[in-house]
C-alpha positions in Angstrom: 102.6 72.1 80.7 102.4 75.7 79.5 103.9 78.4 81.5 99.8 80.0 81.5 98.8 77.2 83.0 101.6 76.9 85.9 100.8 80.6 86.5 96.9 79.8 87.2 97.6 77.3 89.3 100.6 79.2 91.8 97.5 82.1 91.7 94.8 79.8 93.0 96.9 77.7 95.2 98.3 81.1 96.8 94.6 82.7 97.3 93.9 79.0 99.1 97.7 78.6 101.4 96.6 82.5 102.4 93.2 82.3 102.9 92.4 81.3 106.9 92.0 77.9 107.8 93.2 75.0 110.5 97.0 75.8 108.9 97.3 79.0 110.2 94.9 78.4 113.3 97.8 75.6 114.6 100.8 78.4 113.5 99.3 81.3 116.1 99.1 78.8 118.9 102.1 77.2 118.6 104.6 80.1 118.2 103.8 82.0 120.9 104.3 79.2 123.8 106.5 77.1 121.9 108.9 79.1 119.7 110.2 80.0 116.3 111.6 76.2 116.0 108.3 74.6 117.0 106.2 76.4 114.0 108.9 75.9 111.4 108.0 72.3 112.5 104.7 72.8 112.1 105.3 73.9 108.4 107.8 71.3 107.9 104.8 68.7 108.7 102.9 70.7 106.3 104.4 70.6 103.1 105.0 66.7 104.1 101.3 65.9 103.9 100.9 67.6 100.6 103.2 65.0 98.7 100.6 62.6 100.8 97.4 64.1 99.4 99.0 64.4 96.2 100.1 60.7 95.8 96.9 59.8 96.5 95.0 62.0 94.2 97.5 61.0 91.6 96.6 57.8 91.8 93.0 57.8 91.4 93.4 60.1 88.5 96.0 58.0 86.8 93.5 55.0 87.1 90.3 57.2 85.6 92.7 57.8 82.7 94.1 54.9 81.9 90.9 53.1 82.3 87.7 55.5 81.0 88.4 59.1 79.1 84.4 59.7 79.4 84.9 59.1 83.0 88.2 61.2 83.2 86.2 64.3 81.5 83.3 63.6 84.1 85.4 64.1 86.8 87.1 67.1 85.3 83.5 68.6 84.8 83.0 67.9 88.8 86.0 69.7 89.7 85.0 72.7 87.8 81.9 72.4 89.4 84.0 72.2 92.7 86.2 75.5 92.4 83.0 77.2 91.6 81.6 75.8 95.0 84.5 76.9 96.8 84.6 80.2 94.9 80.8 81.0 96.0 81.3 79.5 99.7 84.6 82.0 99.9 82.3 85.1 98.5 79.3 84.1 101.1 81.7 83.9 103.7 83.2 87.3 102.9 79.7 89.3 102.7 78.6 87.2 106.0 81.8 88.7 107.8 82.6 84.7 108.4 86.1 82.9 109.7 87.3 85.6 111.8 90.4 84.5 114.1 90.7 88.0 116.3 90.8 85.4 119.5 93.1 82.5 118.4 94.3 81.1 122.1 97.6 79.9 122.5 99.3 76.7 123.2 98.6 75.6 126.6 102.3 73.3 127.1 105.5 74.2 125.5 105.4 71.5 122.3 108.7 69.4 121.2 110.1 69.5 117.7 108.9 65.9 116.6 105.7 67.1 118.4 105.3 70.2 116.4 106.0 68.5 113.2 103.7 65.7 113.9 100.3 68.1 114.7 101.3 69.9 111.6 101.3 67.1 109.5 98.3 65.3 111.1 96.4 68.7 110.6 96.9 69.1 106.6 96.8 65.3 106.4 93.6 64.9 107.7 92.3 68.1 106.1 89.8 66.2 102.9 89.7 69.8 101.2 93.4 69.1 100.1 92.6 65.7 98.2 89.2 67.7 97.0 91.4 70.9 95.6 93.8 68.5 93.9 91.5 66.0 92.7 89.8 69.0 91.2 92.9 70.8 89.7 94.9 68.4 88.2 92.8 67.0 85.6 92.7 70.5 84.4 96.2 71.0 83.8 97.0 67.3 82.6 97.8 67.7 78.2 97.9 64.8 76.2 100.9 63.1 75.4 101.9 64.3 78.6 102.9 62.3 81.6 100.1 63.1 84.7 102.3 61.5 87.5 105.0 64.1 86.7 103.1 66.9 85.9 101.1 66.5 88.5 103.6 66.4 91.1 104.6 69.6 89.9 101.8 71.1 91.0 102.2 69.7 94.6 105.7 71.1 95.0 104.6 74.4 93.9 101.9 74.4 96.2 103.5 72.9 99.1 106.5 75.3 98.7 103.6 78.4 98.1 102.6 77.0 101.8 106.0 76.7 103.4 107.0 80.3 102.1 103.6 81.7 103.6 103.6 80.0 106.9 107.4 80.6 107.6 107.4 84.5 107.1 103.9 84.0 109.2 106.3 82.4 111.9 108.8 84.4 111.5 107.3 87.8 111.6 104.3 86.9 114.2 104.5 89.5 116.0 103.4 91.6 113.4 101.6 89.2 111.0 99.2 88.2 113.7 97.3 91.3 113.8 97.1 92.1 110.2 95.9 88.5 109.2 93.8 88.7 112.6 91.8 91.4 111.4 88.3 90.8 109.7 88.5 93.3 107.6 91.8 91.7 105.9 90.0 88.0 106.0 87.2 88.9 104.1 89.3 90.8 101.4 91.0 87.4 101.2 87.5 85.8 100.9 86.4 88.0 98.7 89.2 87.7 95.8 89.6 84.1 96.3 86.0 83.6 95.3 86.1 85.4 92.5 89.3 84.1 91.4 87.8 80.6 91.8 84.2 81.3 90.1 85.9 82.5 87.2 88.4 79.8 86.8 85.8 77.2 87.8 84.0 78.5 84.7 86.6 78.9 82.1 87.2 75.3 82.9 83.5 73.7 82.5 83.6 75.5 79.3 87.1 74.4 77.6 87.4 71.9 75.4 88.9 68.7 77.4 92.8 67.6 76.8 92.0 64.3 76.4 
């Protein structure tokens, strides 16, 4: 895999670890009732479910190319098609003013470690847009002659350790984080550059040539 390519990918997997969603919704009411600890859990249970989504992504791609390269290329045609989707959702929900978190509540009860770590992995594990995101990607990034199951695995580490590094300075620094990723006006700059950042590369890809 060329160093171009890893560099896409760590670029559109940031804009989608920073842009706001249930990850970051679970952080800001667990920290402040149940501690620094509790939302390092959190993230721990994060980066856990990505290896889940991942093996399970890897999978199903694995069997498209083993068994059909027609259907291999339809489905990385669809997933161009996808990061467009999310690309134009991100810019509608930027110009809409849309996803604002200004009144996050916190925690109600004081959660345990094992508690912590299990609502953060049951949040990104039963979030579909993961599998969706990396069934999308990976076909893009898979060369021939290359093996998918590792390469592809790359790409989840460097995604889930994007996530852990962004949620644990997040946790750490909440104090001061909260307001600046509270604000709307931050949120939809987010929006706005991760839609155009996944338009264009949802482009490029539908017109490329495929790797296989």
């Amino acid at each position: 895999m060329a160093l171009s390519e890893i560099l896409t990918f760590v670029t559109i997997a940031a804009l989608l670890v920073m842009s706001p969603g249930p990850n970051g919704l679970l952080i800001a009411k667990t920290v402040p009732t149940s501690g620094k600890k509790a939302g390092l859990a959190n993230v721990a249970g994060f980066v856990t479910a990505f290896y889940l989504h991942g093996a399970l992504s890897i999978l199903g791609i694995s069997i498209l190319l083993v068994q059909s390269a027609t259907a291999f290329t339809i489905v990385k045609f669809l997933g161009a098609l996808y990061l467009c989707w999310i690309g134009f959702k991100s810019l509608y929900a930027a110009y809409k003013g849309e996803g604002k978190t200004d009144t996050v509540k916190p925690a109600r009860r004081k959660r345990t470690l094992i508690a912590a770590y299990i609502e953060g992995f049951l949040t990104n594990a039963l979030n579909p847009k993961v599998s969706m995101f990396y069934l999308a990607a990976f076909p893009q990034f898979i060369q021939v002659g290359e093996s998918a199951v590792s390469a592809s695995f790359l790409l989840v580490f460097l995604h889930s350790m994007l996530c852990a590094l962004w949620f644990t300075a997040i946790t750490l620094l909440l104090s001061k984080l909260t307001r600046a990723t509270g604000n709307a006006g931050f949120q939809r700059a987010v929006k706005a550059v991760t839609g155009v950042v996944f338009v264009g590369f949802g482009i490029k890809l539908a017109t490329m040539r495929p790797n296989i």
